[in-house]
N, C-alpha and C positions, 0 to 999 in steps of 0.2 A: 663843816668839814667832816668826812664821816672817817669815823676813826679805825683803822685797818686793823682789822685781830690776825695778829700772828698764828700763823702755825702752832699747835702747841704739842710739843713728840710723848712721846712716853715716856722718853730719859726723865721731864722734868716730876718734882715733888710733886704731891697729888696737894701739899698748900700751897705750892707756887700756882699751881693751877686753877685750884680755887678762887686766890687774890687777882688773877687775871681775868678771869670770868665776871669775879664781881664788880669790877672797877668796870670792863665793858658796861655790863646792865646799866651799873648809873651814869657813865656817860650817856648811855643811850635816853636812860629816862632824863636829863639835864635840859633843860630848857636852852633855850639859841643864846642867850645872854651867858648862861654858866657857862657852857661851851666855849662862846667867844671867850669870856674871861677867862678859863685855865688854859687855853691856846696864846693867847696874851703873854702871861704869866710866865709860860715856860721858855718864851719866844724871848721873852726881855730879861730873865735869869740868862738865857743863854748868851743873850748880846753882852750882857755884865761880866761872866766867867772870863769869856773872850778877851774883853779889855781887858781883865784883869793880865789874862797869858801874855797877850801882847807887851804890857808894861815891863814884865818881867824880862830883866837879862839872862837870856841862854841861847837852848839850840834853836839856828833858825827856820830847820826844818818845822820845831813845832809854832813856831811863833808865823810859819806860812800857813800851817793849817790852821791857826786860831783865826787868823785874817780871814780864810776862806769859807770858816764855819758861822766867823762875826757876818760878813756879806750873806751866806744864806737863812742867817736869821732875822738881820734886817730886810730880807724881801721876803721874807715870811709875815713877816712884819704887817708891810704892805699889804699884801693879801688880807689879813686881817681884818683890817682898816677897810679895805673892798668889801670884806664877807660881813662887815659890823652896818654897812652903808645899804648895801643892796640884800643882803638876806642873804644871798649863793656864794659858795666857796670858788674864787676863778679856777678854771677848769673841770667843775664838778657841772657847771649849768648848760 
C-alpha cells in the first residue's frame, strides 16, 4: 500500500517536517512484510480503541462514529489480509 505524503504547508515546524519526511523515507525503505506489519498494527489498535468507545456509556453520536470507524477498520483489515496473500494492495493493482 503506498503511503500518501501529505501536503506539507509552511505553517508547519521546520521539526514537524523533518519527522515526516523521515518516517516517509523508511516506510519507503521497509520491506512488504514491515509495511504489511505496521498497517496491521495500526488497523487492529484502531478496531481496539473503537470497542473500547462503543462499551462506554455516553453520547450516541460518538458511539455511531466509533461503530463506523470500527467497520472501516475491519475492512481495512481485510485488505490487508488480500495485500499479505497476493503481494498488491486492492485497488492499487
Amino acid at each position: 500500500m503506498r503511503m500518501v505524503k501529505a501536503d506539507l504547508t509552511d505553517e508547519l515546524a521546520p521539526e514537524i517536517r523533518e519527522i515526516c519526511e523521515g518516517f516517509h523515507r523508511l516506510y519507503e525503505r521497509a520491506s512488504l512484510a514491515e509495511q504489511i506489519s505496521w498497517q496491521r498494527t495500526r488497523a487492529v489498535r484502531t478496531c481496539r480503541n473503537n470497542r473500547k468507545i462503543m462499551r462506554l456509556l455516553g453520547d450516541p453520536a460518538l458511539q455511531g462514529y466509533a461503530g463506523s470507524a470500527l467497520r472501516r477498520a475491519q475492512i481495512r483489515l481485510l485488505r490487508i489480509r488480500i495485500w499479505r496473500a497476493t503481494g498488491v494492495y486492492p485497488g492499487e493493482g
